[in-house]
N, C-alpha and C positions, 0 to 999 in steps of 0.2 A: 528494489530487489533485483537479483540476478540470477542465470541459472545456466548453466553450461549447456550447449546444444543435445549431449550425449542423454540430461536428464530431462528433458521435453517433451510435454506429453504425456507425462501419466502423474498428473493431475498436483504433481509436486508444487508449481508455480501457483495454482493458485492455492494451495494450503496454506501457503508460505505467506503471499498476500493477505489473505485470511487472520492468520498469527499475528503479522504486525499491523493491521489495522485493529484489532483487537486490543493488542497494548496499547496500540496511541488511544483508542477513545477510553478504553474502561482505566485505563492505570495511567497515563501521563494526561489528560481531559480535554487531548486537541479537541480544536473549534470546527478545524477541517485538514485532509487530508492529502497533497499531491502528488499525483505522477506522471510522467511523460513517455512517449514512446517512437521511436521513426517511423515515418510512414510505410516504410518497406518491414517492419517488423509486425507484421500482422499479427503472432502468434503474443506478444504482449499485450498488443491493443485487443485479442479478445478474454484475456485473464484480467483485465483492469476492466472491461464491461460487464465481465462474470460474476467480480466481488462488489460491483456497485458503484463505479466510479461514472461518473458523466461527461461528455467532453467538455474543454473549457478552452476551447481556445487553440491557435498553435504559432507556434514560433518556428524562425529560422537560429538553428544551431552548425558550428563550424565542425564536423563529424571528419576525421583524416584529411585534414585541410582541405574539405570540400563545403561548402553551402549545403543541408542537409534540413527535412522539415518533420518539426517533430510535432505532434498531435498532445495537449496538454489535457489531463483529466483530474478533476477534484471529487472528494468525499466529503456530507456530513455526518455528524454523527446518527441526524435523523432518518437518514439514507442509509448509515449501517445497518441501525434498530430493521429498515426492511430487505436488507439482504445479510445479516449476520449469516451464518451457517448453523444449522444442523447438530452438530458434532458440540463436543465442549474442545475450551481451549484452557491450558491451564496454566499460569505463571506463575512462579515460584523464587523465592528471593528477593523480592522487587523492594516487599518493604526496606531491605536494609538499606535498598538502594536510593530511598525516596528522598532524600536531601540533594544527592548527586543531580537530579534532574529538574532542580527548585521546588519539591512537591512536599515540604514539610509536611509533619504531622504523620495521620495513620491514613489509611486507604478510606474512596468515599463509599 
């Protein structure tokens, strides 16, 4: 996910996070989760510890043809079960969509 500087801060990012860790476990049945963030990007690294994610690691990626170190974080789904949110989330359409993303049949 991504979010313009302008919308930062009021809570959008990690709704947003929220959203789609939601579809991946409950509607496509990932196993697990990833994301990455720069070290200097602070305000991502703490919207990925917010919805549950853990460190895992970090690598070097070539950021504006610089050497740049990015801090790697994974979800499972048992780790979602204890930070889901609050709030409901709600998808819509998905069934038609359920061949497109290999997921024959109906929803489980």
């Amino acid at each position: 996910s991504w979010l313009g500087s302008t919308h930062q801060g009021n809570g959008i990012g990690k709704e947003m996070r929220f959203a789609m860790l939601h579809f991946a476990f409950e509607h496509l049945q990932a196993e697990e989760v990833t994301s990455a963030a720069y070290v200097d990007n602070v305000a991502s690294q703490r919207v990925s510890l917010a919805t549950g994610y853990e460190p895992n690691g970090r690598t070097l990626e070539v950021r504006r043809g610089e050497p740049s170190e990015q801090i790697r974080y994974r979800i499972t789904p048992q780790r979602w079960e204890q930070h889901r949110p609050h709030f409901a989330i709600r998808v819509e359409g998905f069934d038609e969509c359920r061949e497109m993303f290999g997921l024959g049949g109906v929803a489980r």
